[in-house]
C-alpha positions in Angstrom: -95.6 82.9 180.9 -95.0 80.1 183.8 -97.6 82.1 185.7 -100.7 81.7 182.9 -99.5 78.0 182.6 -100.0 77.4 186.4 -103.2 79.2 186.3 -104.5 77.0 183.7 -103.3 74.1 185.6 -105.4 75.1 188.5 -108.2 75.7 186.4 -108.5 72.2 184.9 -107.9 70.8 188.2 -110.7 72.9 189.4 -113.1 71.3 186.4 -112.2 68.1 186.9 -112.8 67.4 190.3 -115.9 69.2 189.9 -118.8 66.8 192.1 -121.0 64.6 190.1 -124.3 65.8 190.7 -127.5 63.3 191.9 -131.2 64.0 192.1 -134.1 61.7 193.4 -136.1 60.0 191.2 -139.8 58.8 192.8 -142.1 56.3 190.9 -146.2 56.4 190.8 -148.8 54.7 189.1 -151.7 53.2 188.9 -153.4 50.5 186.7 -156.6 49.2 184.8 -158.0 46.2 185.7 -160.7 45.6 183.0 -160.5 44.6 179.3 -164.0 43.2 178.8 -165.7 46.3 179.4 -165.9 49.7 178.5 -165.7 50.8 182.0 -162.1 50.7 183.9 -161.4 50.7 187.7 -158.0 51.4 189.0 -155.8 48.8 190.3 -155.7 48.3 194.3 -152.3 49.3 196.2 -152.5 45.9 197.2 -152.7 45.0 193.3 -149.8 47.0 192.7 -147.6 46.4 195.5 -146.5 42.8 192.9 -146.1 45.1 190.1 -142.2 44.6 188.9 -140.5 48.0 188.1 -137.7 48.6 186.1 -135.9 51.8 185.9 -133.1 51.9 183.3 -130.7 55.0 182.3 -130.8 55.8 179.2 -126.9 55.6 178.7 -125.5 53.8 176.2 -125.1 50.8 178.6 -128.6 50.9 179.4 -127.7 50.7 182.8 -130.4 48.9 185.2 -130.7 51.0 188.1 -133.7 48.9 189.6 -135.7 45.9 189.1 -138.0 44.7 191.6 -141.1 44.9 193.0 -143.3 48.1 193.4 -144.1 47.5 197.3 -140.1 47.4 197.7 -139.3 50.8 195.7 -137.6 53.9 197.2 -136.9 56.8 195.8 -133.7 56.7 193.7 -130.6 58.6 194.3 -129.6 59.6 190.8 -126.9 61.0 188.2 -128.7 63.7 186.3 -129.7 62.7 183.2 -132.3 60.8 181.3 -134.6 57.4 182.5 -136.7 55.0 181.5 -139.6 53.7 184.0 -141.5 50.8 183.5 -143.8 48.2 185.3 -145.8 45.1 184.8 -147.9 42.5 186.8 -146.2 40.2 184.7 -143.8 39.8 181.6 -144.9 38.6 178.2 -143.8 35.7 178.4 -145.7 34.8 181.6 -148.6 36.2 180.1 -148.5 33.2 177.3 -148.6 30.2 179.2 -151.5 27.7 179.6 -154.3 30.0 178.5 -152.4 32.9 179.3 -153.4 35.8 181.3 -154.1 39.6 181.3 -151.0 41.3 181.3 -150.6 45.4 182.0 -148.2 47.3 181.2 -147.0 50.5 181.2 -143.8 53.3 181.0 -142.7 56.7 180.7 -139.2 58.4 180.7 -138.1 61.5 183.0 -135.0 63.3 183.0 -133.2 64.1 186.5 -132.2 68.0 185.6 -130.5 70.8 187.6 -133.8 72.8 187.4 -135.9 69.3 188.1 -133.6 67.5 191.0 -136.9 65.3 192.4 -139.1 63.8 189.2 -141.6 61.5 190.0 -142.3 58.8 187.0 -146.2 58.9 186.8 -148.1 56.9 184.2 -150.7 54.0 183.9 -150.2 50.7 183.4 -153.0 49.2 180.6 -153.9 46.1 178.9 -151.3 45.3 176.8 -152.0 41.7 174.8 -155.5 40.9 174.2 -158.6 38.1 174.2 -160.1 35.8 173.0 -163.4 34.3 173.9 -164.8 30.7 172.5 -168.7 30.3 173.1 -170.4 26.9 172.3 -174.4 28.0 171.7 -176.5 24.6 172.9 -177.7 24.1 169.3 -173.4 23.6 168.3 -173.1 21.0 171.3 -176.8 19.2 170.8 -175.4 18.9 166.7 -171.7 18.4 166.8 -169.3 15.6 168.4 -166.4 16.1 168.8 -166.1 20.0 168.9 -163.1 21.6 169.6 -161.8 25.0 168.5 -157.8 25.0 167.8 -156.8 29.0 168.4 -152.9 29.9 167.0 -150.8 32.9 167.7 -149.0 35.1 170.3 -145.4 35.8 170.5 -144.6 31.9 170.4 -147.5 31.6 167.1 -148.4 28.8 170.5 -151.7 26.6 170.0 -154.4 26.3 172.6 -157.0 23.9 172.2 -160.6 24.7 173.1 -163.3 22.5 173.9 -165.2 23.8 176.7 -167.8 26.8 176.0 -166.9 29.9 177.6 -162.9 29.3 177.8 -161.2 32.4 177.8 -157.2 32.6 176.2 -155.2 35.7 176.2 -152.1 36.1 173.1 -150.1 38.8 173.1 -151.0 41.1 170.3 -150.5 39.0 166.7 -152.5 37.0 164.3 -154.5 34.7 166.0 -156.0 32.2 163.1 -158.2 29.1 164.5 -159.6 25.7 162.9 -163.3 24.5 164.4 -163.8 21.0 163.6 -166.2 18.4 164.7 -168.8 16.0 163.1 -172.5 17.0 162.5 -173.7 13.5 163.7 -177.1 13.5 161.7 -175.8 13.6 159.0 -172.1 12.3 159.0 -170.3 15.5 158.1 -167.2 16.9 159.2 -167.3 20.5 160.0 -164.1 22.3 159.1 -164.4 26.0 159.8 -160.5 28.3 159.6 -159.8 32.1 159.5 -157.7 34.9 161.2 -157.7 38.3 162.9 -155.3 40.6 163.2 -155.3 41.4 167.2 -153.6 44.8 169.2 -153.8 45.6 172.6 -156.8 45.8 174.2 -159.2 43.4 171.7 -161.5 41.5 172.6 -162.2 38.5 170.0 -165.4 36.4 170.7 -166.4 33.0 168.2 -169.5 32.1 168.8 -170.1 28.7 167.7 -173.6 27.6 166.7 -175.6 25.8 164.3 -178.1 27.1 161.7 -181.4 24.8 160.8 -182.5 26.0 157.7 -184.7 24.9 155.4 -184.1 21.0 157.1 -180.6 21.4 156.6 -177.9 22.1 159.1 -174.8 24.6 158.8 -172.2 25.2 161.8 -172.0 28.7 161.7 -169.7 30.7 164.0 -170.1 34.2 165.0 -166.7 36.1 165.3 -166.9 39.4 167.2 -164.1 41.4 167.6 -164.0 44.4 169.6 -161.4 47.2 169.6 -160.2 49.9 172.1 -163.2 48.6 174.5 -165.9 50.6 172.7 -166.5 49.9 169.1 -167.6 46.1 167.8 -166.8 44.5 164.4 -168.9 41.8 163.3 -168.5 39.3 160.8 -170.7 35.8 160.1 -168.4 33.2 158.8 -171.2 30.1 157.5 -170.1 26.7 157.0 -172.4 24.7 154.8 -171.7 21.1 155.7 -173.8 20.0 152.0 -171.7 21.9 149.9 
């Protein structure tokens, strides 16, 4: 009897002090650098190399075992297990302020394994908020003082006011609702123009703002394009009629 208790004894010890075992986790990626067109480019390695990566375990801690820039990273001595690997050129946050800016991102998860002791994290970073476009056509400036386009929404619902043609503001994916106002100066009228889109990643909403002579009378009438997933185009005429 003492002898099978000391032989368990041994055996637990045995278990316990069995050595935790690592692996080496790599990271690779590349990116897309174009929203306004169909047609994407990968990122430079120069692009990249300011690319912050994050690689957390997938524990319940959530244990950050990196955070840094892409230019920086080493391959990662490891527990075995599962991982989460991400990257951006910049966080949402960033993305939103002033007129905001493109922001890609993009992640993956790989699991360190006994049969897999060297995973490398591969996956693209992609557009991940989108735009939004204001045009002034000539015949909108020549008719209307005062024009400005008020554009609401992102993660903040912030407001960015637009009075230049061709001014471009990025939101991360929301409603983004806008107000154009002005004064048709021939006539004395206010123009007073509202309405909303539902955005994702990767749109693309353009208001064309112009005015209709029809007829001898004047209308604003904006032109709100939206395109999803780079290849397809929505259109819809919203008309103002400043005499009604």
């Amino acid at each position: 009897m003492t002898a099978l208790t000391v032989l368990a004894a041994s055996c637990q010890r045995l278990e316990m002090s069995k050595p935790l075992q690592y692996g080496s986790l790599s990271v690779a990626m590349d990116a897309e650098v174009k929203v306004e067109a169909v047609t994407k480019a990968p990122a430079t390695p120069e692009e990249l190399a300011n690319y912050k990566v994050k690689v957390i375990g997938q524990d319940q801690a959530s244990t950050s075992y990196y955070d840094g820039l892409y230019s920086a990273f080493q391959p990662l001595k490891l527990p075995l297990g599962p991982y989460t690997v991400s990257a951006e050129n910049c966080t949402s946050t960033d993305a939103e302020n002033g007129n905001g800016c493109k922001r890609l991102f993009g992640s993956t998860e790989v699991t360190i394994s006994e049969s897999n002791l060297n995973p490398t994290a591969e996956f693209t970073c992609s557009v991940a908020n989108t735009l939004v476009t204001v045009v002034f056509e000539d015949s909108a400036t020549q008719h209307i003082t005062g024009l400005k386009v008020e554009l609401i929404g992102g993660d903040s619902n912030r407001t960015v006011s637009v009075n230049a043609s061709n001014t471009k503001v990025w939101f991360n994916p929301s409603t983004v609702s806008w107000a154009i106002t002005g004064n048709i100066a021939s006539i004395n009228k206010a123009v007073d123009i509202k309405g909303s889109k539902d955005l994702v990643a990767k749109n693309h909403l353009k208001i064309v703002v112009s005015v209709n002579l029809e007829n001898g009378q004047i209308s604003a009438a904006p032109t709100i394009t939206l395109a999803t997933d780079l290849n397809t185009a929505v259109e819809q005429n919203e008309v103002f009629n400043p005499y009604k």
